[in-house]
C-alpha positions in Angstrom: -54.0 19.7 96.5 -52.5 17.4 94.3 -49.3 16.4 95.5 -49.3 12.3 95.1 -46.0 11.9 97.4 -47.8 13.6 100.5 -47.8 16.2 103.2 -46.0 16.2 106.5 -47.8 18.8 108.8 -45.6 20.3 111.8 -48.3 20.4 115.1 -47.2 22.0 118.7 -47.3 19.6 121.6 -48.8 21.8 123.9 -49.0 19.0 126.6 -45.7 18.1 127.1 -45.3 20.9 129.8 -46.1 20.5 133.4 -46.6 23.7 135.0 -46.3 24.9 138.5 -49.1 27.5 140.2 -47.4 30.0 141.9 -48.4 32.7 144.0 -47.6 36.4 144.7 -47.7 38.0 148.0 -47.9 41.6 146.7 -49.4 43.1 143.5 -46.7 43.8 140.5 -44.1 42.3 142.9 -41.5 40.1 141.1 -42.8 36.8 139.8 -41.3 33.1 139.1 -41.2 32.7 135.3 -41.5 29.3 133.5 -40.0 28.1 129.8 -42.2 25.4 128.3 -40.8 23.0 126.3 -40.6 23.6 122.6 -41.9 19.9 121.6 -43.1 19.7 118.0 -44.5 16.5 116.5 -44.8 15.5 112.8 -48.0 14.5 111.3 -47.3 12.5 107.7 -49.9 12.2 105.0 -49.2 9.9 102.9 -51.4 7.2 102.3 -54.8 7.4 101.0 -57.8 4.4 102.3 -60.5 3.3 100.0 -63.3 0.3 99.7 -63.7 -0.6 96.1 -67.1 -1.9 95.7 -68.6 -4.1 92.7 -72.2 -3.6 91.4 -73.7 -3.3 87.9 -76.1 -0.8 86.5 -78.8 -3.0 87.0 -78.3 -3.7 90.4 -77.7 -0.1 90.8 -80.5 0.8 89.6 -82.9 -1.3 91.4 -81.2 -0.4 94.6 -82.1 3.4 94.1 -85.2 2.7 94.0 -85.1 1.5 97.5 -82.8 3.9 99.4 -79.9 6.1 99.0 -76.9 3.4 99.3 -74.0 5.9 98.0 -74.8 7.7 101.6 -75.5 4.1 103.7 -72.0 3.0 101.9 -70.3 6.2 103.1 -71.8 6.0 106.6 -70.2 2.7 106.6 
């Protein structure tokens, strides 16, 4: 996806609702219904993070030699 002015992403609140336990006395007797909430929140994505890191070739290449740093820097 491409779209440089972002994406807003619609998500259920399922946790909003606090729900009772009822009980029934009798089997397929008449029962106490609820209505949850319809709560929706808004997730925007528009920003994007980076670390810009400085090294020449030849330090680049003498730290390969040593260990894997693209991974150690992406750990980080």
């Amino acid at each position: 996806m491409d779209d440089r002015s972002g994406s807003t992403f619609d998500i259920a609140n399922l946790y909003t609702n606090t729900f009772t336990v009822s009980t029934q006395s009798t089997q397929g007797g008449q029962v106490t219904l609820q209505d949850p909430a319809q709560v929706k929140v808004q997730l925007a994505v528009n920003t994007h993070n980076y670390v810009a890191v400085l090294a020449g070739d030849k330090d680049i290449a003498q730290l390969q030699k040593s260990f894997d740093f693209h991974v150690e820097y992406a750990n980080q």
